[in-house]
N, C-alpha and C positions, 0 to 999 in steps of 0.2 A: 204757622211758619215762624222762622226767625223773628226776634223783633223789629230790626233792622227794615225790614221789608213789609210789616205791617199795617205801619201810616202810609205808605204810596198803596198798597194794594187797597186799605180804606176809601182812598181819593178815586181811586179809578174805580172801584166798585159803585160808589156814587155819582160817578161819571155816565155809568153804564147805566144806572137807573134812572138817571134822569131821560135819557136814551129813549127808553122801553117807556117811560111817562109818556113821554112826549110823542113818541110814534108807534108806541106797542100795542096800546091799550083800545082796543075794538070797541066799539059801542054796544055790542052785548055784553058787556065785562069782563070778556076773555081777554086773553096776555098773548098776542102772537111768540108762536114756539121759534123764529125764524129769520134770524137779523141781517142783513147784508153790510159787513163791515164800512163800506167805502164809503157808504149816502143812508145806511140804517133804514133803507127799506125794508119793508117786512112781508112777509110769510105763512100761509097758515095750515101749509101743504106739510101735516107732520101726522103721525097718527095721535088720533085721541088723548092720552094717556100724556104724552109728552109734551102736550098743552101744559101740564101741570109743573115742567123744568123751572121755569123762567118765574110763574108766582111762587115757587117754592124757595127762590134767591131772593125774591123782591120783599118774602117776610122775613127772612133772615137779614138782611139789608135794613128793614125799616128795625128790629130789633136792636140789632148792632148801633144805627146811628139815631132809634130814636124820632123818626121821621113816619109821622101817619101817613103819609101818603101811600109809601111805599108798601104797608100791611094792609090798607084799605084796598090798591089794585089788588093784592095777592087776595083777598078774603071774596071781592066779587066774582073775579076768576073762577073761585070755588063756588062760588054758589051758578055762575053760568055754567061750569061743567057739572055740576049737580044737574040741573035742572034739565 
């Protein structure tokens, strides 16, 4: 996008991972597909497949800023959807 709009969409992107850190991440190493804006409850009522939205942000995220955490959830994700 514009430039203009780049650094605030970076912040909140980061906003939103921390998010998905913090309340997404299952203890099978899956990434709930499923956020409830208000309170970030989560979800896992999504078909299979689109399990795979959320770690598929969360490595482009960890790329973008740089930040292991962010591609280590996405990389387990994949291996619990693998498996």
């Amino acid at each position: 996008g514009p430039e203009r709009f780049r650094e605030p969409a970076l912040a909140a992107a980061r906003r939103i991972g921390e998010v998905v850190l913090a309340h997404g991440v299952l203890p099978d190493g899956q990434v709930a597909p499923l956020y409830r804006p208000r309170d970030a409850a989560v979800s896992t009522h999504a078909p299979p497949l689109r399990r795979l939205d959320v770690p598929a942000q969360l490595a482009r995220l960890g790329a973008l800023v740089g930040d292991e955490r962010f591609t280590q959830a996405a990389r387990n994700a994949l291996a619990a959807f693998e498996f």
